[in-house]
C-alpha positions as semicolon CSV with decimal commas, in nm:
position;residue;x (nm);y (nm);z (nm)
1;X;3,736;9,423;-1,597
2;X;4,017;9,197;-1,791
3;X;3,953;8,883;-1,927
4;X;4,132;8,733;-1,644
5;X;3,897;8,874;-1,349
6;X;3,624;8,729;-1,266
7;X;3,282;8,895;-1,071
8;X;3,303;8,760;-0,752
9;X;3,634;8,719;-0,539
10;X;3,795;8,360;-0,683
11;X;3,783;8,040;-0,440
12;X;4,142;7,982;-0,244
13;X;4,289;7,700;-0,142
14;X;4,605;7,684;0,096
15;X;4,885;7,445;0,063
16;X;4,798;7,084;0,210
17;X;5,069;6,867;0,092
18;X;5,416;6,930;0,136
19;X;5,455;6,736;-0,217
20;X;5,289;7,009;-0,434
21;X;5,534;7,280;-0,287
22;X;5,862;7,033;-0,320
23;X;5,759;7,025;-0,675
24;X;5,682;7,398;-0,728
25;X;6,025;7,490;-0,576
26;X;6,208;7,252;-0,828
27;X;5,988;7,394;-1,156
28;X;6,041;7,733;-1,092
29;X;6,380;7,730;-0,919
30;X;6,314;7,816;-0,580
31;X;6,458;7,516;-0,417
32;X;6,602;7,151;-0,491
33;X;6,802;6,889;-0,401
34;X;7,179;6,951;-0,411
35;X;7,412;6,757;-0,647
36;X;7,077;6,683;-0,811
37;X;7,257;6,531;-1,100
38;X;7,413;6,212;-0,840
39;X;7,064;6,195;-0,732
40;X;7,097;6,445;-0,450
41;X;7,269;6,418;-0,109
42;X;7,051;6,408;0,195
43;X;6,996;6,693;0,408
44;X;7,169;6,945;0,170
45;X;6,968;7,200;-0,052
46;X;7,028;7,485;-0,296
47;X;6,836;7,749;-0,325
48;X;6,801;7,859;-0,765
49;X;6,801;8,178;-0,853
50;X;6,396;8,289;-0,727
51;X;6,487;8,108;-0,411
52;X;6,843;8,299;-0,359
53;X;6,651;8,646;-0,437
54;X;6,375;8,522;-0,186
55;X;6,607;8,416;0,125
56;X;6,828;8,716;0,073
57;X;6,537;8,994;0,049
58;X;6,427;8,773;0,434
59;X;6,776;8,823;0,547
60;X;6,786;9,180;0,456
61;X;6,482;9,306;0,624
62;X;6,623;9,091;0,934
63;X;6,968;9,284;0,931
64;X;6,748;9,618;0,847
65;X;6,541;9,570;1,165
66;X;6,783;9,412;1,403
67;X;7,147;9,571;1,333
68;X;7,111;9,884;1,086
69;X;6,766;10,036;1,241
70;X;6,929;10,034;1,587
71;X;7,159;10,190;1,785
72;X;7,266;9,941;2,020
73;X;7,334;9,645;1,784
74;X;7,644;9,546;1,567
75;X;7,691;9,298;1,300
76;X;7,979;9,095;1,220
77;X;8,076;8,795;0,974
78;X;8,250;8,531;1,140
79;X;8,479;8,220;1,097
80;X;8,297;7,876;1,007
81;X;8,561;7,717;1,214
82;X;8,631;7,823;1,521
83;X;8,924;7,741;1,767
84;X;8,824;7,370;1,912
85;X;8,815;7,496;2,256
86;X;8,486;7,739;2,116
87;X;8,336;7,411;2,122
88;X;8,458;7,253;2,428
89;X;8,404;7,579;2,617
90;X;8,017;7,533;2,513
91;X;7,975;7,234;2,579
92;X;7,886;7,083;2,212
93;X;8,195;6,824;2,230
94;X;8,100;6,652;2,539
95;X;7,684;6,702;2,501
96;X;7,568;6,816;2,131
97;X;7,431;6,421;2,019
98;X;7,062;6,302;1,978
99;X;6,984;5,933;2,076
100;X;7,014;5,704;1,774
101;X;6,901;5,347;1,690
102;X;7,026;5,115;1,393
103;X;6,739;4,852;1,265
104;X;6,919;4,534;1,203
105;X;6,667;4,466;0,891
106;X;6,703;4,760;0,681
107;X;7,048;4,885;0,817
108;X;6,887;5,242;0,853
109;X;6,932;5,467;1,154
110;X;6,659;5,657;1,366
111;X;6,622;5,910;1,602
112;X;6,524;5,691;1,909
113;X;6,314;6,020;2,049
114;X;6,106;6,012;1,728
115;X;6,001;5,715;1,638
116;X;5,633;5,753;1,706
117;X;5,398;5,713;1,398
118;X;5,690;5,689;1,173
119;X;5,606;5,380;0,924
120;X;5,915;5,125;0,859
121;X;6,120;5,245;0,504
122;X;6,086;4,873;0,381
123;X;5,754;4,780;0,470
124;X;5,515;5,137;0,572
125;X;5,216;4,948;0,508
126;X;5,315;4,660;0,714
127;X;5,463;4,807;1,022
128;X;5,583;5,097;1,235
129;X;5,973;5,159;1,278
130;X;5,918;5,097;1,656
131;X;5,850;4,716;1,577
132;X;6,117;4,647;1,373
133;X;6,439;4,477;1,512
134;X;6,603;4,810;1,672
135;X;6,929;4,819;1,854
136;X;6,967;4,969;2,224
137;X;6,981;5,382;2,200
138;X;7,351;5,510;2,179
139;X;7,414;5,867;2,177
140;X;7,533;6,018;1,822
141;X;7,746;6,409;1,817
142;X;7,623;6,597;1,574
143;X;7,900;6,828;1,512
144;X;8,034;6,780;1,174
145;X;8,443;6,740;1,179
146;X;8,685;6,828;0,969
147;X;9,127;6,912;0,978
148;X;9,333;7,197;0,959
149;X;9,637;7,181;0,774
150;X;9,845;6,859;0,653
151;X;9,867;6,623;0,966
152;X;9,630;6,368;1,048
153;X;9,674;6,381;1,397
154;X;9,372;6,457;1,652
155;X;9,510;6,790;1,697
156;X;9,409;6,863;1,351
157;X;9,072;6,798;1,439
158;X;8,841;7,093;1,401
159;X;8,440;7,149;1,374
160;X;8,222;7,358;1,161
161;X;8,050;7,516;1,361
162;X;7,699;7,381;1,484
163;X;7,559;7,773;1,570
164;X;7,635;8,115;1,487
165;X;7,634;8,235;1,840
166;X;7,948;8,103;1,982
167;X;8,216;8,315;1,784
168;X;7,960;8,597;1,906
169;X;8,087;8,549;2,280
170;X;8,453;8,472;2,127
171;X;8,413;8,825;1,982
172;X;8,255;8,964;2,265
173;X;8,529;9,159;2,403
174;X;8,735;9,281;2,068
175;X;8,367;9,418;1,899
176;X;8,242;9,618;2,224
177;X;8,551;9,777;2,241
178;X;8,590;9,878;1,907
179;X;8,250;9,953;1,868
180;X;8,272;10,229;2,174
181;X;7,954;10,027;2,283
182;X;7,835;9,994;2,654
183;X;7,607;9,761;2,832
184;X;7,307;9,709;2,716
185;X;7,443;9,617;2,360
186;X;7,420;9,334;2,135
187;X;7,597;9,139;1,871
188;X;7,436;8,976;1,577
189;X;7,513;8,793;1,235
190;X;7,390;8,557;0,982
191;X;7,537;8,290;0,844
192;X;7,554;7,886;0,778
193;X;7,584;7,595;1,027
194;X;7,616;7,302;0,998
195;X;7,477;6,959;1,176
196;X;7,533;6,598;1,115
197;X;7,137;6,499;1,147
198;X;7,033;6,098;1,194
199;X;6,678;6,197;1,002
200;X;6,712;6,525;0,792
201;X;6,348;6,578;0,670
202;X;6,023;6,806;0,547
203;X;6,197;6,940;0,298
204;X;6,440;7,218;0,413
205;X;6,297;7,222;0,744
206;X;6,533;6,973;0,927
207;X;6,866;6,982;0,730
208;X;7,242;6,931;0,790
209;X;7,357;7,283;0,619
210;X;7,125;7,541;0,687
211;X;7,192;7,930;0,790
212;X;7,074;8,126;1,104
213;X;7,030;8,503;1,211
214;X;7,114;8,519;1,541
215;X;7,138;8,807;1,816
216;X;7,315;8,819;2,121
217;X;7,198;9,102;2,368
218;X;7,423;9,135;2,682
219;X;7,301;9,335;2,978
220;X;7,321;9,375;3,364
221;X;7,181;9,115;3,550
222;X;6,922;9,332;3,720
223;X;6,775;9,400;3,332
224;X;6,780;9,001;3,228
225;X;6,396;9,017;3,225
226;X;6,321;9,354;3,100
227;X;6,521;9,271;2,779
228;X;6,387;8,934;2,769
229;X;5,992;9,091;2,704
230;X;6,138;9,379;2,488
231;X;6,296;9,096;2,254
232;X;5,970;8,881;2,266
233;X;5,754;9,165;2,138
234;X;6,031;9,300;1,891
235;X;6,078;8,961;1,744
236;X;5,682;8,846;1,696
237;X;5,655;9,225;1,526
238;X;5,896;9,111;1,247
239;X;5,691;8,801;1,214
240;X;5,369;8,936;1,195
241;X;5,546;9,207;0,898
242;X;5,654;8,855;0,710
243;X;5,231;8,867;0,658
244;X;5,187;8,531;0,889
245;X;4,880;8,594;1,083
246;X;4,744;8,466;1,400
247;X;4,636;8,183;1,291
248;X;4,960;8,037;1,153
249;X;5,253;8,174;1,399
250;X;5,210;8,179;1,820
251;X;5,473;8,187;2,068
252;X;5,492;7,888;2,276
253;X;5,723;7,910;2,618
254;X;5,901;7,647;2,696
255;X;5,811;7,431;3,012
256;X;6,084;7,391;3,309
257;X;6,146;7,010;3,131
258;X;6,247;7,203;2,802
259;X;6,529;7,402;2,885
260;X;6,868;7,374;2,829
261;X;7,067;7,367;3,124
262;X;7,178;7,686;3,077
263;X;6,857;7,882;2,993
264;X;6,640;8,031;3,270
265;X;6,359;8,091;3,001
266;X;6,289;8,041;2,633
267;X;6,035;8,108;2,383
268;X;5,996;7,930;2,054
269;X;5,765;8,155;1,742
270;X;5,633;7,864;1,596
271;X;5,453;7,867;1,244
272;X;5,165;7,590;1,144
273;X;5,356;7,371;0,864
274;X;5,150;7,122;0,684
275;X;5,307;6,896;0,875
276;X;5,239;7,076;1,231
277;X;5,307;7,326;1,471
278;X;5,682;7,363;1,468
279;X;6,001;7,628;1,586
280;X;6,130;7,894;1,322
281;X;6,263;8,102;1,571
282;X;6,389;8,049;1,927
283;X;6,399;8,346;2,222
284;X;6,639;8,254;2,514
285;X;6,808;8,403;2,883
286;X;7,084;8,194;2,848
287;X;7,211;8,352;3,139
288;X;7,559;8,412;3,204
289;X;7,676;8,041;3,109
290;X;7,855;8,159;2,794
291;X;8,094;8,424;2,855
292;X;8,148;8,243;3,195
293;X;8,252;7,938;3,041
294;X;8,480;8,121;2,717
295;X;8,605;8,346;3,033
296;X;8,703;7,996;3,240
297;X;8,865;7,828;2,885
298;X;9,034;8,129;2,712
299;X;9,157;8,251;3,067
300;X;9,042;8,572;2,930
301;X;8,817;8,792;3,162
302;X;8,465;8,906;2,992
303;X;8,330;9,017;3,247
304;X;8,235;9,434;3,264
305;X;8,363;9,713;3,539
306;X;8,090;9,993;3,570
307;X;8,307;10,291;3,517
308;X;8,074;10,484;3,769
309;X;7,965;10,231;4,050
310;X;8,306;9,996;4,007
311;X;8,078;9,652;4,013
312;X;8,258;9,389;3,821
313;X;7,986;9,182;3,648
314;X;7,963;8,897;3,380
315;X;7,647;9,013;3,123
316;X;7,364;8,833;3,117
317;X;7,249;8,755;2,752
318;X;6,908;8,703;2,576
319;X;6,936;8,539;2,269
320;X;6,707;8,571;1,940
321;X;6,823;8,282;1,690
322;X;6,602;8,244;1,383
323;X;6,609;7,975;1,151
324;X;6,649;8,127;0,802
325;X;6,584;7,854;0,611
326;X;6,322;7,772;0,802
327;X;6,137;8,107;0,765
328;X;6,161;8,077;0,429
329;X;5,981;7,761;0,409
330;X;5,731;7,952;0,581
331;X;5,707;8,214;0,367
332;X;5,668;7,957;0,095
333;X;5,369;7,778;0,281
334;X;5,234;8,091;0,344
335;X;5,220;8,235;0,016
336;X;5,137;7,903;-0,155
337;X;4,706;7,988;-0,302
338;X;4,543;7,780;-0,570
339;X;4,280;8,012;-0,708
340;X;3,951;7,869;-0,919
341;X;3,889;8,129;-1,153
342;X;3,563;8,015;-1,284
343;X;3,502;7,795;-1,630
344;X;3,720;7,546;-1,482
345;X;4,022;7,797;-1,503
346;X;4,229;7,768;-1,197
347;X;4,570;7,960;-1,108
348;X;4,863;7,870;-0,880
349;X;5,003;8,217;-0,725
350;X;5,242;8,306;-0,455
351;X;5,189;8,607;-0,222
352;X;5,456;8,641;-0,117
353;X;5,486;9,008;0,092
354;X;5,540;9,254;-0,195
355;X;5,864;9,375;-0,012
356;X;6,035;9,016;-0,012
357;X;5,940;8,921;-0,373
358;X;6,211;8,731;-0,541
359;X;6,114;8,944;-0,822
360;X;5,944;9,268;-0,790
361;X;5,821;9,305;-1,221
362;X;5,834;9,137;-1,505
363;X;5,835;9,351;-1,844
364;X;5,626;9,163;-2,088
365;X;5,626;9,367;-2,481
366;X;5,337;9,195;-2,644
367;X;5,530;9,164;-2,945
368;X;5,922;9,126;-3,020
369;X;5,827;9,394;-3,231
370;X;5,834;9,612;-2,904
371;X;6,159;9,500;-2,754
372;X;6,336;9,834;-2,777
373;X;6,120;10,041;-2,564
374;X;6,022;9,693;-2,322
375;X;6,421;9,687;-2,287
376;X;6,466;10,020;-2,247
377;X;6,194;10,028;-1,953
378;X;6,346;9,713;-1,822
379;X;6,677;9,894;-1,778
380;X;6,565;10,134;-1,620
381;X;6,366;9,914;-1,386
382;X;6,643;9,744;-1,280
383;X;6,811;10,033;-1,140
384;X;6,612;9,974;-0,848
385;X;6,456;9,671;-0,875
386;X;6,487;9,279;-0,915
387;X;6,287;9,280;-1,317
388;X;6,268;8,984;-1,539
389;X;6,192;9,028;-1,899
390;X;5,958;8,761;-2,095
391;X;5,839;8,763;-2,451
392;X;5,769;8,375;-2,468
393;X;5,412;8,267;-2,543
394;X;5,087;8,436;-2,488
395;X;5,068;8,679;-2,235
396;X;4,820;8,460;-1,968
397;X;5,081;8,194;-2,030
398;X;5,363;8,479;-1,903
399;X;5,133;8,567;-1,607
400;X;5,063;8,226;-1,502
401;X;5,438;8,227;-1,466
402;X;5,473;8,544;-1,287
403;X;5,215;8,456;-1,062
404;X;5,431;8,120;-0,960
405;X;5,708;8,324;-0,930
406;X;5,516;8,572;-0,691
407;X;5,587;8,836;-0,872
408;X;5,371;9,157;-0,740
409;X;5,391;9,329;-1,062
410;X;5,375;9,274;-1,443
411;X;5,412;9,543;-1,691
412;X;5,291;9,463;-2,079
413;X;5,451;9,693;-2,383
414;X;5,164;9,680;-2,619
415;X;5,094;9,844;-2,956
416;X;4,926;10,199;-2,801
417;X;5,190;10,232;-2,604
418;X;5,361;10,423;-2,881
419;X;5,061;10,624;-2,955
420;X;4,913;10,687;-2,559
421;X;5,271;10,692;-2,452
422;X;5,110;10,423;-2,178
423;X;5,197;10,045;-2,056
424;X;4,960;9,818;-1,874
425;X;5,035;9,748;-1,498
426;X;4,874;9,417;-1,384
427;X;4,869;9,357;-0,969
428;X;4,923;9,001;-0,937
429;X;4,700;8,933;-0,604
430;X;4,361;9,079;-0,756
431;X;4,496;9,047;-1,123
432;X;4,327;9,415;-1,125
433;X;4,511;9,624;-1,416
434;X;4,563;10,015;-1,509
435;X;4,729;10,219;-1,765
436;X;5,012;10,414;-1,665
437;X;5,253;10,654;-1,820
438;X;5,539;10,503;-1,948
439;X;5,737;10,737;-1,765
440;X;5,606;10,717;-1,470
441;X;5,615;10,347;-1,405
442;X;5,931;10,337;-1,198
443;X;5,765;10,585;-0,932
444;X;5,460;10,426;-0,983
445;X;5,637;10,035;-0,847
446;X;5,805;10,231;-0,571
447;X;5,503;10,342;-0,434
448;X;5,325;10,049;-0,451
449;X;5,615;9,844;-0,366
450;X;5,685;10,026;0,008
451;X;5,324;10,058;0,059
């Protein structure tokens, strides 16, 4: 047993306040505020370099299991801006707004659907924001607006776009027919939207940037709820593989006073936040509504002639939309664990799912004496994997940072390595640790790492 294990399994505490990860994220470069230097801008986030590995390793198993592992998907990268009749065609223009109130006190601005329990900005101690001096509710778009080209005139006016689904439908056509795909097919990307929120807030949860995966399966009416289960299973599957267990993810259907006018049914996954039950993912029959309405606006027919019984049809569609910034908070609550070691030692770890790692080793030579075979393994390493190399401090001080990183595996050069011809492989969850040929360390991390 090493120094750093202790007899009996260590006590573990889960993440309670959203403060302690917000400050995590910033030390170790997961997450922090944009144009952090001019104090930040609200609702807008970058993601450093362990957060960038983290959210791209998520988006990669998504694309892996919804596009490249199947048959009867295709993937695309659209536009941010779309032709302005996208969004009058959808219906965002005329309906996309939230009800907003100004307080005449603090000048501030509030959802007027969620002001319940929220404390008033100037005075929290004092009063709620629902007795301050509000104005009536007025309706606020929240598509963000930008122009096109030189003029100022309104028809420069375009929008980035609010959700990655509607250049889907726009693309409808053009992608099944150079994809030689038939109905039942779908159509799926990732990529950033964009929302002009009155309350951005928890962290990256509710921001006005943020990026979505999103899947558009179009069948024959007569299949609408067949394809509406198979996505419900297929989707909570790829939930559960993100490690969140029963306890901290359920599906909650939406009741008849919930859906959008154009959805006969909808699921939301939900994961337990510190700060509640709340939607990461969203499963929806939205019907026909969509290629009818781009049909009716382009005055471009979508609809689909079965080559055997002639019927002319318009797809129905069931929608999967996930919230990829939103999963990865998730996956940052869920892998949050203070450990107490004993002695009064404690240790802050993330366990994270070995796969999604933002880093999958870290080569630590005990000495700078032993950089030339620690870099050597560390090149090769990186052939396949995501290594980082650290011969700062002590080496608990190096896996105290590891373990904030997440990082599943650390590998330590020492002195018998060039007489055993053997490194030291520590497993970061049960800080458990084994010799292993230096030569066989890359197989050795591959193994482990698709186990």
């Amino acid at each position: 047993m090493s120094s750093e294990q202790t007899a009996s399994a260590p006590n573990r505490r889960r993440l309670e306040r959203m403060e302690d990860l917000v400050s995590l994220c910033a030390r170790r470069g997961f997450i922090f505020p944009s144009s952090e230097i001019y104090g930040g801008i609200n609702g807008f986030w970058d993601y450093g370099p362990l957060g960038a590995e983290l959210k791209q390793n998520l988006k990669s198993l998504w694309w892996q299991r919804v596009v490249r592992g199947r048959t009867d998907v295709e993937g695309i990268d659209s536009a941010i801006i779309a032709h302005p009749r996208t969004w009058e065609a959808s219906g965002h223009v005329e309906h996309f707004s939230d009800p907003m109130v100004d307080c005449r006190t603090c000048k501030r601005r509030f959802r007027a659907d969620q002001l319940d329990g929220v404390a008033c900005p100037e005075a929290p101690k004092k009063r709620q924001v629902v007795d301050c001096d509000l104005t009536d509710p007025r309706s606020f778009n929240l598509m963000l607006s930008t122009r096109i080209g030189a003029s100022e005139d309104a028809a420069s006016v375009a929008y980035l776009r609010a959700e990655t689904c509607q250049p889907i439908f726009n693309d409808f056509k053009r992608v099944r027919e150079a994809a030689r795909q038939k109905i039942p097919f779908g159509i799926a990307q990732i990529g950033k939207a964009f929302r002009n929120e009155i309350n951005p807030r928890n962290f990256t949860f509710r921001s006005r940037e943020f990026e979505q995966a999103e899947l558009e399966f179009f069948c024959h009416p007569s299949e609408r709820e067949k394809w509406f289960e198979h996505w419900q299973a297929e989707r909570l599957a790829f939930h559960r593989e993100l490690g969140f267990d029963d306890e901290h993810v359920r599906t909650r259907p939406h009741e008849a006073d919930e859906l959008a006018h154009y959805a006969r049914a909808a699921v939301d996954v939900e994961y337990l936040f510190p700060f509640g039950w709340q939607e990461i993912e969203g499963i929806h029959d939205r019907g026909d509504w969509d290629l009818s309405r781009h049909s009716e606006y382009s005055g471009k027919d979508l609809g689909i002639t079965d080559p055997d019984t002639k019927e002319h049809y318009m797809p129905m569609v069931i929608e999967t939309s996930v919230g990829v910034d939103r999963t990865c908070l998730a996956l940052l609550v869920d892998a949050y664990t203070e450990e107490d070691l004993g002695d009064g030692e404690t240790r802050l770890v993330m366990r994270f799912p070995k796969a999604l790692a933002p880093l999958q080793a870290a080569v630590l030579p005990l000495s700078k004496k032993l950089a030339e075979p620690a870099h050597a393994l560390e090149a090769e390493l990186r052939r396949r994997l995501n290594v980082f190399y650290d011969d700062a401090g002590n080496i608990g001080r190096r896996y105290r940072r590891q373990d904030e990183a997440g990082t599943p595996f650390c590998v330590t050069v020492d002195f018998d390595t060039q007489e055993d011809g053997k490194v030291t492989v520590r497993e970061r969850d049960t800080m458990s640790q084994e010799r292993i040929p230096l030569d066989g360390v890359a197989r050795y991390l591959d193994d482990q790492l698709s186990a």
